[in-house]
C-alpha positions in Angstrom: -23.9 -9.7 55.6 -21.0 -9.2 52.7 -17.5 -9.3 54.5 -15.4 -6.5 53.7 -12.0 -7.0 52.1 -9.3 -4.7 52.7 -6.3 -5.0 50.0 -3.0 -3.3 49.9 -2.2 -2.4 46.2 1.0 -2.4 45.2 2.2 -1.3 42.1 4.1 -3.4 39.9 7.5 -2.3 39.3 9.3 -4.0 36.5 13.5 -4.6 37.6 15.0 -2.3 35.1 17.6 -4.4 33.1 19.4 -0.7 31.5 19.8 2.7 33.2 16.3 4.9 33.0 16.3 7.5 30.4 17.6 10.5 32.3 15.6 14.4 31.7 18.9 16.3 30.7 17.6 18.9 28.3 21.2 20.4 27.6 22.0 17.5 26.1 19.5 17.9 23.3 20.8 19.9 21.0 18.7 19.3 18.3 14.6 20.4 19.1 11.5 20.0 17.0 8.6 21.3 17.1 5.2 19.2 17.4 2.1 20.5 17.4 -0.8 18.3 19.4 -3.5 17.6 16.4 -7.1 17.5 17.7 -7.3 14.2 16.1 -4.2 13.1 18.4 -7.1 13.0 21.4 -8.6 10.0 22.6 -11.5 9.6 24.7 -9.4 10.3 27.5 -9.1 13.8 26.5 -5.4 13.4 25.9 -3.5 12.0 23.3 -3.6 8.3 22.6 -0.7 6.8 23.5 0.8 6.0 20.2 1.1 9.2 19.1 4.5 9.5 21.3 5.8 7.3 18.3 4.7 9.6 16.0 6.4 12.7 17.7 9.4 10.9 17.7 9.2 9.7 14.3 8.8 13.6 13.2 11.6 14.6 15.6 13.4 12.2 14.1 13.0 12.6 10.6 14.1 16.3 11.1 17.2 15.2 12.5 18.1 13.3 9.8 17.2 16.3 7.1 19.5 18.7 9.3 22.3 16.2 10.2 21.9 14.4 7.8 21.1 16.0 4.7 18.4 14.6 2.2 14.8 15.4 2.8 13.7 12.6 0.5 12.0 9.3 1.2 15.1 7.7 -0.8 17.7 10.0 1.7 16.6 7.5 4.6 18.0 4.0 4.8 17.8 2.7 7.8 14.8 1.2 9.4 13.4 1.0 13.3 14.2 -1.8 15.0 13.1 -1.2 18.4 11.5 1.4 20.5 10.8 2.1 24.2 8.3 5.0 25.8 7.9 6.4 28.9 4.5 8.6 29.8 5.3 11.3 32.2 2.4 13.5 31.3 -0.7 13.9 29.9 0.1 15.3 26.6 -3.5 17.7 25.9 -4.8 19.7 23.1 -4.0 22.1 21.8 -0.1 22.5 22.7 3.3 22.9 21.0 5.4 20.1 22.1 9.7 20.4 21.8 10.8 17.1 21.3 14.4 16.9 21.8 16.5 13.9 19.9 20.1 13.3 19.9 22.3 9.8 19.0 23.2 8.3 22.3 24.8 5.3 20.9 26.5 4.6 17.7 27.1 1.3 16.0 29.0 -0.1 12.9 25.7 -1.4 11.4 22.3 0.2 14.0 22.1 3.7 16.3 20.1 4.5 19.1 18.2 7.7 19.2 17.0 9.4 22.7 13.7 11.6 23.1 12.6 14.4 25.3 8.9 15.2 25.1 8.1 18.9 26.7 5.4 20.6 26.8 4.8 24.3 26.7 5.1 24.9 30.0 8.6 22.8 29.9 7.0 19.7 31.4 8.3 16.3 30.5 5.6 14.3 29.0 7.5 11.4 27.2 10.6 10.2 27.3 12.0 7.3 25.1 14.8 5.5 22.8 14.4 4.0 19.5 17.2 1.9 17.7 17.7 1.6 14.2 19.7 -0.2 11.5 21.3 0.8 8.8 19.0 -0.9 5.4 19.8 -1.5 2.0 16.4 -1.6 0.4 17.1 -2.9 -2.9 18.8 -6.0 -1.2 16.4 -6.2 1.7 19.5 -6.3 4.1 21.1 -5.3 7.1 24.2 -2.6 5.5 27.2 -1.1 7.2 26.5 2.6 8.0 28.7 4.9 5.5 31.6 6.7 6.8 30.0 10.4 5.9 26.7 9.7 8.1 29.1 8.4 10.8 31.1 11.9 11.0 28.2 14.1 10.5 26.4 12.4 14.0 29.5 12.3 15.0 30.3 15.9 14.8 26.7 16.8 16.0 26.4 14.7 18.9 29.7 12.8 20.0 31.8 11.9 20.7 30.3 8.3 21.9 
């Protein structure tokens, strides 16, 4: 006879070391749309989980075009530093996501950026925070971010 094992499964719960990021679309005040590729889908019939990087990465990329100014490879100098997801949804095909991104925190040399994943039907699906660092290519080093990016986030999403 094979005993029979009864186990209580508890999910591990990581101590959060900095504040969870918060659903607040109002303060998003800058939206872009996604669309959910078919080849986004993984065998789980949703899409694979790195793709959240790439919505941000578009979301954030039209930030910096509006905001910004530039829509040029050369236009961008700064470069990711660190990033941190959250999946609150399946994200499925086909769909339009609204990714919301604003600066949340503003430094002399790095920002952070926060994301809002929804779905059509206004579902959070991702949620998530990148930092980045202001770059000097040619160098190859860490630069000082200029005073006219710092007043047009500034003006668009501050005052931090």
């Amino acid at each position: 006879m094979v005993p029979s094992y009864h186990l209580d499964v508890v999910p591990y719960q990581k101590k959060r070391t900095h504040s969870p990021v918060i659903h607040a679309e109002a303060t998003f005040r800058f939206h872009h749309p996604v669309a959910v590729r078919f080849k986004d889908v993984d065998v789980g019939g949703h899409a694979h989980h790195s793709h959240a990087l790439v919505y941000f990465e578009e979301a954030r990329a039209a930030y910096w075009r509006t905001v910004i100014g530039g829509g040029h490879q050369e236009d961008i100098d700064y470069i990711l530093a660190e990033c941190e997801i959250r999946w609150r949804g399946r994200v499925l095909w086909p769909q339009e996501l609204s990714v919301g991104v604003r600066v949340s925190r503003l430094g002399k040399k790095h920002f952070d950026m926060t994301y809002e994943v929804l779905g059509e039907d206004g579902a959070v699906l991702q949620t998530g925070r990148t930092t980045q660092v202001m770059y000097d290519y040619e160098t190859s080093s860490v630069k000082a971010m200029s005073d006219e990016i710092r007043a047009a986030i500034e003006a668009f999403d501050g005052p931090f």
